[in-house]
C-alpha positions as CSV (number, residue, x, y, z in Angstrom):
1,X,5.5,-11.4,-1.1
2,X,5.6,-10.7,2.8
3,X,4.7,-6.6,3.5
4,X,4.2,-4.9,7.2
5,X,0.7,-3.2,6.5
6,X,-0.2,-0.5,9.3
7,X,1.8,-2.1,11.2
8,X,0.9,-5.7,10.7
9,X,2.5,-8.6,8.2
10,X,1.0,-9.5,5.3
11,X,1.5,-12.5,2.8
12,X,0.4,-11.3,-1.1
13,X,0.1,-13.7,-3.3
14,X,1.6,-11.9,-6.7
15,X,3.9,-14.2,-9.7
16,X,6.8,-11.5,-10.0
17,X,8.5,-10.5,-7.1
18,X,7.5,-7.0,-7.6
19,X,4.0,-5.9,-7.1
20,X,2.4,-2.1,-8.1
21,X,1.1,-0.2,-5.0
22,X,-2.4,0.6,-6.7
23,X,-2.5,-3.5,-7.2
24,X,-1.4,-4.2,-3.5
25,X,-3.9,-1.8,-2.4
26,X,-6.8,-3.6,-4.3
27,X,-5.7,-6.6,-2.7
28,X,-5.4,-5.4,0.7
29,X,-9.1,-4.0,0.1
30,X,-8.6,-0.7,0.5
31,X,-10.9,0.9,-2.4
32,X,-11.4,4.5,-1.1
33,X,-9.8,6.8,-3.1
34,X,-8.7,9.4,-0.7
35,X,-6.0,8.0,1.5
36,X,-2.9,8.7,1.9
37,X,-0.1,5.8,1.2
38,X,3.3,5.7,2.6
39,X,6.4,3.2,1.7
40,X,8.8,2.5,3.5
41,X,8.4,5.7,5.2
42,X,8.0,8.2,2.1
43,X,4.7,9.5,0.9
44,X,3.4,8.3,-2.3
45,X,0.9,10.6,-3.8
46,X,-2.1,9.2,-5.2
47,X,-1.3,9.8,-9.2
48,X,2.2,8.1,-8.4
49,X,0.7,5.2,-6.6
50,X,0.7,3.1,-10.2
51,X,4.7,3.8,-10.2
52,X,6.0,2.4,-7.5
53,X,6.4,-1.0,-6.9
54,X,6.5,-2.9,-3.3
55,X,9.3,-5.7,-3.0
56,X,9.3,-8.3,0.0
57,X,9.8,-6.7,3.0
58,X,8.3,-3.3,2.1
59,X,6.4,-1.4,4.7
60,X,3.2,0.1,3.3
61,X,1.0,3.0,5.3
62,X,-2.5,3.7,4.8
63,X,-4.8,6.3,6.1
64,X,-7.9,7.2,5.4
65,X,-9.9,10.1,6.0
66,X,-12.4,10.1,9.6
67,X,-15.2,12.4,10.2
68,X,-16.1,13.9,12.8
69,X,-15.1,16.4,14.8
């Protein structure tokens, strides 16, 4: 499965041609907890991150948190 991430293209490797955003997110490496995910666009709230799934071509945000100031 090809997805734009940030920006850049992305090749997941994942056996059905659908794959859960809290999985593509482990994959991607992106472990910290407070981000903020976008697909395609739309803000996905954390607790809703499990129920939506990415399909080829999706285009997946992430931001995280900086400090500083």
């Amino acid at each position: 499965m090809k997805i734009k991430v940030n920006g850049q293209m992305h090749e997941l490797s994942h056996p059905s041609p659908t794959l859960a955003l809290t999985a593509a997110l482990a994959k991607l490496g992106f472990t910290n907890p407070a981000l903020a995910t976008a697909v395609n666009g739309l803000f996905v709230p954390r607790d809703a991150r499990a129920d939506v799934a990415l399909v080829d071509g999706d285009q997946l945000e992430v931001l995280a948190p900086m400090q500083g100031g």
